[in-house]
KEZA-848638 format. One record per residue: residue in three letters; x, y, z of N, C-alpha, C in turn; residue number from 1. Coordinates in steps of 0.05 Angstrom, whole numbers, plus 5000, padded with zeros to 4 digits. Example, Ala and Ser with C-alpha at 12.3 -4.5 7.8 and 13.67 -1.06 7.14 Angstrom:
% KEZA-848638
PT type n.px n.py n.pz ca.px ca.py ca.pz c.px c.py c.pz seq
PT  ALA 5264 4886 5156  5246  4910  5156 5264 4934 5156   1
PT  SER 5257 4955 5142  5273  4979  5143 5258 5001 5157   2
% end
This chain:
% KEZA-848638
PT type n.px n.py n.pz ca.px ca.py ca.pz c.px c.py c.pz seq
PT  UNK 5016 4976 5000  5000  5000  5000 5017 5025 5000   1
PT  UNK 5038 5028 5012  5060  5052  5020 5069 5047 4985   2
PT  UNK 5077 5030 4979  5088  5029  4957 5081 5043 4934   3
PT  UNK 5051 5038 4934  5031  5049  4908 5027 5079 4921   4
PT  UNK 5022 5081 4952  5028  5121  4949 5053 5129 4937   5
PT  UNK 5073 5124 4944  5097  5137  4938 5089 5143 4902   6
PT  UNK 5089 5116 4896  5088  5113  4870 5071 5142 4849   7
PT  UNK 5041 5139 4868  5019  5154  4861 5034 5186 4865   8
PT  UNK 5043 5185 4889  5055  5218  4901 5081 5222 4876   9
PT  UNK 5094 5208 4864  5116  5208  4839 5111 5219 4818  10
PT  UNK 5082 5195 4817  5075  5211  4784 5055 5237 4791  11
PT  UNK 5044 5243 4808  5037  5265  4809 5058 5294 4812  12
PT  UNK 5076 5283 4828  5097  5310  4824 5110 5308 4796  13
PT  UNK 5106 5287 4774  5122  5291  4749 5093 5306 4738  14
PT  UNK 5073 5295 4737  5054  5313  4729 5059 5336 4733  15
PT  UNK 5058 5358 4761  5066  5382  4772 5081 5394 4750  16
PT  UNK 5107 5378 4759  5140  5386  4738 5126 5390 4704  17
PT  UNK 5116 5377 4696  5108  5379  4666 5090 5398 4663  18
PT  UNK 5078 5407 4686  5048  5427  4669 5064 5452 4680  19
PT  UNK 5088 5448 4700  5095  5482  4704 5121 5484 4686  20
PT  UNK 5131 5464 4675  5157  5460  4648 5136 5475 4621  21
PT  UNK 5111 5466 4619  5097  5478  4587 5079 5506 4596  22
PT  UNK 5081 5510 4626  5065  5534  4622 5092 5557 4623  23
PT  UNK 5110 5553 4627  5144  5563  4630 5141 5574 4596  24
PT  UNK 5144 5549 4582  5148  5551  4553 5123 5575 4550  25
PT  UNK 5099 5567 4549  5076  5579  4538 5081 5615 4540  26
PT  UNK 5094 5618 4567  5102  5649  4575 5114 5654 4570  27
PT  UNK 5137 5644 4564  5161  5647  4541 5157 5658 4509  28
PT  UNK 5137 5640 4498  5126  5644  4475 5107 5668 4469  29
PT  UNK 5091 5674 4490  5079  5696  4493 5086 5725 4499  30
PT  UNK 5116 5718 4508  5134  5743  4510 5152 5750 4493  31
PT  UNK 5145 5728 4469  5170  5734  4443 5147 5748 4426  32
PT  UNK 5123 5737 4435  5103  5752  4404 5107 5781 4409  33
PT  UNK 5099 5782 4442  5094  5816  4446 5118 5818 4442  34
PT  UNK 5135 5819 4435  5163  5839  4435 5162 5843 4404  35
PT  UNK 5151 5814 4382  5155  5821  4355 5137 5838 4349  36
PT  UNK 5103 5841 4356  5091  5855  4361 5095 5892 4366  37
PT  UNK 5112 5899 4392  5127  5918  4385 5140 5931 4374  38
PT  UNK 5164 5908 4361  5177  5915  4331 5163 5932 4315  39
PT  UNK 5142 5904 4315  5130  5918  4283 5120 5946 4291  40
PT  UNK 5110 5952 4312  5083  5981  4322 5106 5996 4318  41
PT  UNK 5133 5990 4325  5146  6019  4331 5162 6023 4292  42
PT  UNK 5169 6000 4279  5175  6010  4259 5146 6030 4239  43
PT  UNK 5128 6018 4248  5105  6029  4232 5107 6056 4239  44
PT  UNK 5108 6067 4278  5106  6085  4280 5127 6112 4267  45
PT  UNK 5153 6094 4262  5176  6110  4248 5164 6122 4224  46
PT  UNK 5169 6091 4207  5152  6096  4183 5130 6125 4183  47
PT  UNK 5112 6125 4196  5096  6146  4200 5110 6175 4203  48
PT  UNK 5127 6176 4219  5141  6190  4230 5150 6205 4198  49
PT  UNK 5173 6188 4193  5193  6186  4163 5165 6211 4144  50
PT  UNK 5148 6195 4136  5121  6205  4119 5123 6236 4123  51
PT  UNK 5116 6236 4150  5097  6271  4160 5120 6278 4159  52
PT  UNK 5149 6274 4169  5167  6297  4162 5178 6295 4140  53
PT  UNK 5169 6283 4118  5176  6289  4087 5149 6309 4074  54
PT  UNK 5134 6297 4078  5104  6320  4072 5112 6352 4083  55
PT  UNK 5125 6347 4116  5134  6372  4126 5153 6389 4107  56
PT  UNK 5177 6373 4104  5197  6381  4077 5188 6390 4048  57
PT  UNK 5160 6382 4035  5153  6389  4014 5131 6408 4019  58
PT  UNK 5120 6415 4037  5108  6430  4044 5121 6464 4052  59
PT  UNK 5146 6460 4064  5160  6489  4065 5180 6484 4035  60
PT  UNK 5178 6472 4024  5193  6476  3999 5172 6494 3980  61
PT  UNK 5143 6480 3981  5134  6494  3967 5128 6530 3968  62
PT  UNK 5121 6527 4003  5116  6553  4012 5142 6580 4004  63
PT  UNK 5162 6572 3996  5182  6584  3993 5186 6587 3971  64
% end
């Protein structure tokens, strides 16, 4: 009977070990999207940036 707890208490702590080993990964993975995620928002926001101060540049070109 001791035998089959231990046994039972084993595979339940490998259970434990495995669901906090894939939820480790899972947060991992979810912290690489948001960062690529960022990437992209902040090149867009350049990009945007780049735009309005070229419009700015042809805009006092013309005024002159």
């Amino acid at each position: 009977m001791n035998i089959h707890r231990n046994r039972s208490n084993d595979m339940s702590l490998m259970n434990e070990d495995l669901a906090r080993a894939q939820m480790s990964m899972r947060l991992g993975e979810a912290q690489q999207l948001r960062r690529g995620h960022q990437m992209v928002r902040a090149a867009r926001l350049s990009r945007k940036a780049e735009q309005a101060a070229q419009r700015a540049r042809l805009a006092l070109a013309r005024a002159l």
